[in-house]
Steps between C-alpha positions, in 0.01 A plus 500: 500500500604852511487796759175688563535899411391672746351857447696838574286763720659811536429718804533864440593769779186605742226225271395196587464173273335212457763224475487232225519154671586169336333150646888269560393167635886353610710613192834471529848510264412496179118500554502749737409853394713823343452906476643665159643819467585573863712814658764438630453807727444276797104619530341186413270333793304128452163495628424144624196317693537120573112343477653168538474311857850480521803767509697569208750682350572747245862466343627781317798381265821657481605618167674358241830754613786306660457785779155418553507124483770534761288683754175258438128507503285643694205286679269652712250250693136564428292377821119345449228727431810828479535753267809655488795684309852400367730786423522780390796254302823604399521525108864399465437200710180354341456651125671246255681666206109498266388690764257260658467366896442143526296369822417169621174488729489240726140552645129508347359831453615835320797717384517830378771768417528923599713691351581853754462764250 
């Protein structure tokens, strides 16, 4: 299989948004889900809720630098019933050279992406 996109929302100064969310059901590696065209500005936050009836986690994958791959992912445990944030990420750590993100969610429920404006 291949990775999920998952949709961009981008948050503007004093506005509010309504976030995109993507359903992720224990997707992982290669079938696990990715963001395109990300900053690497380091003002990207994951919005995640865990429906499932057992914790999870959401890995965020290093990128494809040396640098990065050297300093690892980034997993962040996602408790039953919890909705919760991951970042905001560093871009040199986690954008691969195409500029995507790749993420692996290991829990049942949703996934979104902000983008600080």
């Amino acid at each position: 299989m291949s990775r999920t996109a998952i949709t961009l929302t981008k948050a503007l100064t004093n506005d509010g948004v309504t976030v995109s969310l993507s359903d992720c059901a224990g997707a992982t590696g290669t079938d696990g889900h990715s963001l395109a065209s990300s900053s690497k500005d380091d003002r990207l936050v994951f919005v995640v809720k865990n429906t499932g009836s057992a914790t999870g986690l959401l890995t965020v994958y290093a990128s494809d630098s040396m640098t990065a791959l050297n300093q690892g992912n980034l997993v962040v445990p996602v408790g039953v019933n919890v909705t919760r944030t991951a970042g905001p990420v560093e871009g040199a750590r986690f954008v691969n050279a195409d500029g995507s993100i790749y993420l692996g969610t290991g829990y049942t429920g949703t996934i979104g992406a902000i983008e600080l404006m």
